[in-house]
N, C-alpha and C positions, 0 to 999 in steps of 0.2 A: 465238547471239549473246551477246557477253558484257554483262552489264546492269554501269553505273557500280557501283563496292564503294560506295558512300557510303549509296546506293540500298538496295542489297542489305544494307547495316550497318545500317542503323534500320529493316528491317523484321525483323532482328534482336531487337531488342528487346534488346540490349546495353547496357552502360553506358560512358558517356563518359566516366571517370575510366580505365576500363579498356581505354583506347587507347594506343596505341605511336605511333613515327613510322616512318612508310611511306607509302609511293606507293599510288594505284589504279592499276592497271592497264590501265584503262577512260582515263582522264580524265588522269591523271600528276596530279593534286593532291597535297600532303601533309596529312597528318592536321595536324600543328600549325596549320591552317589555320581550324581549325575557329571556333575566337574572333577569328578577324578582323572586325575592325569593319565591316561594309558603310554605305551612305549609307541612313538610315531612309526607309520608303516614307512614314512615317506627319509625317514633319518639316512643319512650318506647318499640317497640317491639325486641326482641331475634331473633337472626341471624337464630336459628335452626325453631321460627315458621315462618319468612318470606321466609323462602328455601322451607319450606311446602305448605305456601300459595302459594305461589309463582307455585308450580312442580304441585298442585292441578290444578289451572286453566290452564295449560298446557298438564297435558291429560285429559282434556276436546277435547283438540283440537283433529281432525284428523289427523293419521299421514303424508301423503302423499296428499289424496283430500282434494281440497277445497269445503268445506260445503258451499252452496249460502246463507245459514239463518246466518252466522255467518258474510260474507262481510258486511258493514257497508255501512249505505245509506250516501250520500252525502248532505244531508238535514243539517249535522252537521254544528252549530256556535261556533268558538273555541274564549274562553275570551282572553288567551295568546298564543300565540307560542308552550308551553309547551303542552298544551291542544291536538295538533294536533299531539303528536309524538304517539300518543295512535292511530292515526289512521294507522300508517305504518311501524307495528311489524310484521307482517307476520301474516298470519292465518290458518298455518298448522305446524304440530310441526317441519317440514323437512326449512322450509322456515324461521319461527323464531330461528332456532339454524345459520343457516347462517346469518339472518342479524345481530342475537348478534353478531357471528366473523367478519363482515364486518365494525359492529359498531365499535369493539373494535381497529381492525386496524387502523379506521379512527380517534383516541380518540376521539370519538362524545361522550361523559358523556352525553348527556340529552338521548339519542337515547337506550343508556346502560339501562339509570333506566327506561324508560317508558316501553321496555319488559323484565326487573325485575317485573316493578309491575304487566303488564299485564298478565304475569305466561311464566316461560321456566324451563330446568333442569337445574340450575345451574353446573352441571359436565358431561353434555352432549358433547359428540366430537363431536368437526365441522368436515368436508369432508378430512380433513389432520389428523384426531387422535388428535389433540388439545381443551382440556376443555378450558372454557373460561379465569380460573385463571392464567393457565400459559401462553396462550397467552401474556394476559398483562403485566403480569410481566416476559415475555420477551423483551418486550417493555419499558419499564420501566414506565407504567402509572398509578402512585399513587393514582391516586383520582378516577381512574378506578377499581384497586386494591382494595381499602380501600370498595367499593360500594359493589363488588362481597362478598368480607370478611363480610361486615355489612349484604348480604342476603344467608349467609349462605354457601359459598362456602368454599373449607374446601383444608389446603395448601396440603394435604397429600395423593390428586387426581390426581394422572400422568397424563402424556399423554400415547399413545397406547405402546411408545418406552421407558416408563418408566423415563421421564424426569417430574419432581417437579417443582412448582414453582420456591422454594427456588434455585431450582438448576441451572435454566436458570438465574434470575435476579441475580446469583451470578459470572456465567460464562460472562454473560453479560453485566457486571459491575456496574450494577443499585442499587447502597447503600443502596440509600434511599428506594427504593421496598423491596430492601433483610431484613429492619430493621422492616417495617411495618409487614412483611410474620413471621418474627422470633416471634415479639409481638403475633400476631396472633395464634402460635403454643403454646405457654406459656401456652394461656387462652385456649386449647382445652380440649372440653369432649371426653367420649368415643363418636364413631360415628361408622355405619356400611353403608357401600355403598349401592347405590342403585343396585337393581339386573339388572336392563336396562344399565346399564352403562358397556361397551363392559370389560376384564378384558384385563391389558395392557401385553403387547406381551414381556417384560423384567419386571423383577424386579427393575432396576437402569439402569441408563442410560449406552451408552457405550463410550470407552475414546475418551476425546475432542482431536483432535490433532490439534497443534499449526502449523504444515505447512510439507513439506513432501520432505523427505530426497532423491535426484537423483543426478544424474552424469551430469550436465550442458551440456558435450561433447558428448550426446548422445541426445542430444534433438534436433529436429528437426521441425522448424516453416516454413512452405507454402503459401506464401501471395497468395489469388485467386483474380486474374485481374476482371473487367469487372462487378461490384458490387459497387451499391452508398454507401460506407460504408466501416469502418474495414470488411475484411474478411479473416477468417485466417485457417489451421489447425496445430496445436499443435501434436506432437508424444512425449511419454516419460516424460512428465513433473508432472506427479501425481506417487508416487511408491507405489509397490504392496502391503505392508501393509492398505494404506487409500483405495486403488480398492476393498480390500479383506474385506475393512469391510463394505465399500458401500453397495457391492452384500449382503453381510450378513443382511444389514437392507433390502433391496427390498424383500429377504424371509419370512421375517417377518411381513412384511404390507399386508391389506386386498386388494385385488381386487377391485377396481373400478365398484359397480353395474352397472355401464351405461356402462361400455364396455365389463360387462357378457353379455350385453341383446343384445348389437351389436356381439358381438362372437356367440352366439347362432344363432342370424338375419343371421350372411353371414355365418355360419356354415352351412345352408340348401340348400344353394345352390353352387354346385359344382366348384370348386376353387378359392372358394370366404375365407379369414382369416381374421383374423385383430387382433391386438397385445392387450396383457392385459395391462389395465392402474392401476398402484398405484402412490397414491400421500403421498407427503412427504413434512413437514416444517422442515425445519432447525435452530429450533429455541435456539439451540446454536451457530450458524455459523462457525462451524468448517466447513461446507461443502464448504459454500460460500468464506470464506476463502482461501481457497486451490484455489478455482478456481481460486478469481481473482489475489490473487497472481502467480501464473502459470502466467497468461496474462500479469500481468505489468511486470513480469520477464524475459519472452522469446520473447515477440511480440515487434520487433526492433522500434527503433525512436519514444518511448513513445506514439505510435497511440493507445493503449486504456489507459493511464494512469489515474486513480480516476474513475477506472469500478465501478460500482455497483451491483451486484450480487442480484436479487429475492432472498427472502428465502422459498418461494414456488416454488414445483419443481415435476415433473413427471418421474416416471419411466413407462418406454415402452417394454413390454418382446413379443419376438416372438418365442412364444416354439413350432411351428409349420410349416411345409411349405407351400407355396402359399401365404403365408401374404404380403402384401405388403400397402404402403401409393397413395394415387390420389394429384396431384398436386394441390398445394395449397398455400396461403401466411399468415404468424402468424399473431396472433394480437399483440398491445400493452398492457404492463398490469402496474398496477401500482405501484409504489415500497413502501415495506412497512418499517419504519425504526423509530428512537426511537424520533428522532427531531420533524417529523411533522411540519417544518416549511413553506412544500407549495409542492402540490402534485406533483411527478415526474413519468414520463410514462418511462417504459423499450424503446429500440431503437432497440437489438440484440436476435437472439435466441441463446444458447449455447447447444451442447449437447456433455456429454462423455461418450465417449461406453466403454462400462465393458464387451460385450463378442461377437465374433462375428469372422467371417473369412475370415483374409484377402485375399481373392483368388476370379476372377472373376465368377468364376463357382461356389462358394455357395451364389451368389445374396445378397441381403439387405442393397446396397450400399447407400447412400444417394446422389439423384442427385440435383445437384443445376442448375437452368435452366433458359435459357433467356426470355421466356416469360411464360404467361398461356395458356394451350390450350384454342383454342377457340370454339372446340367440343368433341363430344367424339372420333372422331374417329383423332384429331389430336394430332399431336404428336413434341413436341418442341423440339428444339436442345438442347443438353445438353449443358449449361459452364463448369461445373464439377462435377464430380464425389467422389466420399468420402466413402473408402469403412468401416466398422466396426470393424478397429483394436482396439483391449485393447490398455489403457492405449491413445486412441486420442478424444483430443478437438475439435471440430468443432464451430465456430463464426461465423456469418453471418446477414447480417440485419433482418426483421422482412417483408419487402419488398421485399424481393426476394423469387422467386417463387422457389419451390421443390417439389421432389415425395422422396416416399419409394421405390426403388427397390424389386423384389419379393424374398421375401428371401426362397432359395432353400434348404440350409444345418441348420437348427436350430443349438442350438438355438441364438440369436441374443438381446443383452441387453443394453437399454440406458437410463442413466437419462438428462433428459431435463428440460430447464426454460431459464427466462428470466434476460437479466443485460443488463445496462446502459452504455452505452458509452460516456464519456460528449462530448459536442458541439463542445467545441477547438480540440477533438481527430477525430471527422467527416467532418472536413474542407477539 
């Protein structure tokens, strides 16, 4: 059977600028259809019963299994475009709270309101501790904003680290969001959180810093030969104030379920570890900040000048011995950022160690290496090695192979992610 194109085009994962005019074959629609004004579901109704409607047909849903009676048959005929986005909101509550944040990144507005209507928690954290509101209004997406606002979403729901709306779109300089969010606070009722909603790990945010105060003549930058790419190590160019508040957010963030379940997996079998994962947005960009300023500041003859910094980002803790990483090569991720004028994929991995010991005999070193094994029992030449000093940067492409050294002496702390290196700086 042939499934609606409309259907089968957004799960795609295409972009709607890069649409033509044609027919489905399915359905006979035309594409130009797509921005047709339908009549709102949401007309006369109050913000506070469409967040109800809305959180109702949401737990309906399963949180985790997919129910088979609830998948949708493919027999579907969609009149518009719009029609079909009802087909791919996810259909477990775990899978519709990420495509709303996947949505949001992507400003896909149609994709927003179709699992609006189709039911989510409006103040539900996506997998980094971020509700949907402040997301976008740290992006600066008005018309995204204004939809969540209109179904209820309410500006006075942090994220997990205690950052507002109001307070990212205002750090982040987005006026027009910050003027929309202020309106929005004027006209609030009382309101009481929902009890599902995790409570956040701070009262207020903690301070933004604008860039970080070092001794220039103490820094030290390592270009690593034999890498298609910037490849660099950084010593010394982040000071201890911004390290010290780094580690202080990694204590504060939840554990990565998926890598309790893999910690518990290789905990059973005898010197088998693996490092706890918390993940973190940055969605003031102090973090990112720092970094890539660090880089365009110390990394000679403007080779990574106009980085671009992920503001998603992992921390890695190895509070235990035997741990260690299997060689492996990163992927690319997408960069997310306020323009949205045309999708841009990271190039580099970065990582900066917050604790670790520089000394060969407490292991954990990060080896960067010339090829992949090609079985288990082989074993590659190392190009170099990088052991876990505080205070160092590590850069490296995203194509270049590495392992974890087994780290002997705990414990050993890194945040990781991804940034961009433009094209002129990888020639």
């Amino acid at each position: 059977e042939v499934r609606c194109f409309w259907v089968k085009f957004l799960y795609s994962g295409a972009s709607h600028a890069e649409m033509l005019e044609f027919r489905c074959v399915k359905c006979n629609s035309r594409s130009g259809t797509l921005w047709k004004t339908l009549e709102a579901a949401e007309f006369g109704q109050s913000p506070e019963y469409l967040r109800l409607k809305s959180f109702e047909k949401f737990h309906q849903l399963s949180r985790t299994e997919l129910d088979p009676a609830h998948v949708p048959k493919y027999n579907f005929c969609a009149r518009e475009l719009e029609d079909s986005y009802a087909q791919v909101v996810g259909f477990t509550q775990e899978d519709r709270i990420s495509r709303l944040s996947s949505s949001i990144d992507r400003n896909d507005f149609h994709s927003v309101r179709a699992i609006l209507r189709s039911g989510v928690d409006v103040h539900a954290y996506n997998e980094y501790g971020q509700p949907p509101l402040v997301t976008a209004a740290s992006l600066g997406l008005d018309g995204i904003v204004s939809l969540l606002l209109q179904y209820g979403a309410r500006p006075e729901v942090t994220s997990f680290l205690g950052v507002s709306a109001v307070h990212t779109a205002k750090v982040n300089e987005h006026f027009s969001t910050l003027s929309i969010l202020e309106k929005a606070e004027r006209s609030l009722d009382d309101f009481t959180l929902n009890d599902n909603i995790p409570k956040p790990a701070l009262s207020h945010p903690l301070e933004c810093y604008k860039g970080c105060v070092v001794d220039a003549s103490k820094v030290n930058v390592i270009t690593i030969e034999g890498v298609s790419g910037p490849c660099f190590v950084i010593d010394g160019s982040l000071d201890d104030e911004w390290l010290d508040t780094v580690e202080e957010i990694q204590s504060l963030l939840p554990v990565e379920s998926q890598s309790v379940e893999k910690f518990l997996k290789h905990n059973k079998k005898p010197g088998k570890e693996c490092a706890k994962r918390k993940r973190l947005c940055d969605s003031e960009g102090w973090i990112s900040h720092a970094i890539s300023s660090a880089l365009e500041t110390y990394v000679p003859d403007n080779l990574v000048e106009g980085v671009e910094v992920s503001r998603y980002m992992r921390y890695l803790h190895y509070d235990r011995p035997q741990a260690s990483l299997a060689p492996h090569v990163d992927l690319a991720k997408g960069l997310i950022d306020a323009s949205h004028i045309r999708p841009r994929r990271s190039t580099h991995t970065f990582i900066v160690y917050l604790r670790g010991e520089n000394d060969e005999s407490a292991g954990g070193a990060t080896n960067l290496l010339v090829r992949l094994p090609k079985h288990a029992t082989d074993y590659p030449p190392i190009l170099y090695q990088v052991r876990p000093r505080r205070n160092r940067i590590l850069i490296f492409p995203h194509l270049t192979p590495h392992s974890g050294e087994t780290v002997v002496k705990p414990p050993k702390l890194l945040l990781r992610g991804e940034l961009r290196v433009p094209e002129k700086s990888q020639l």
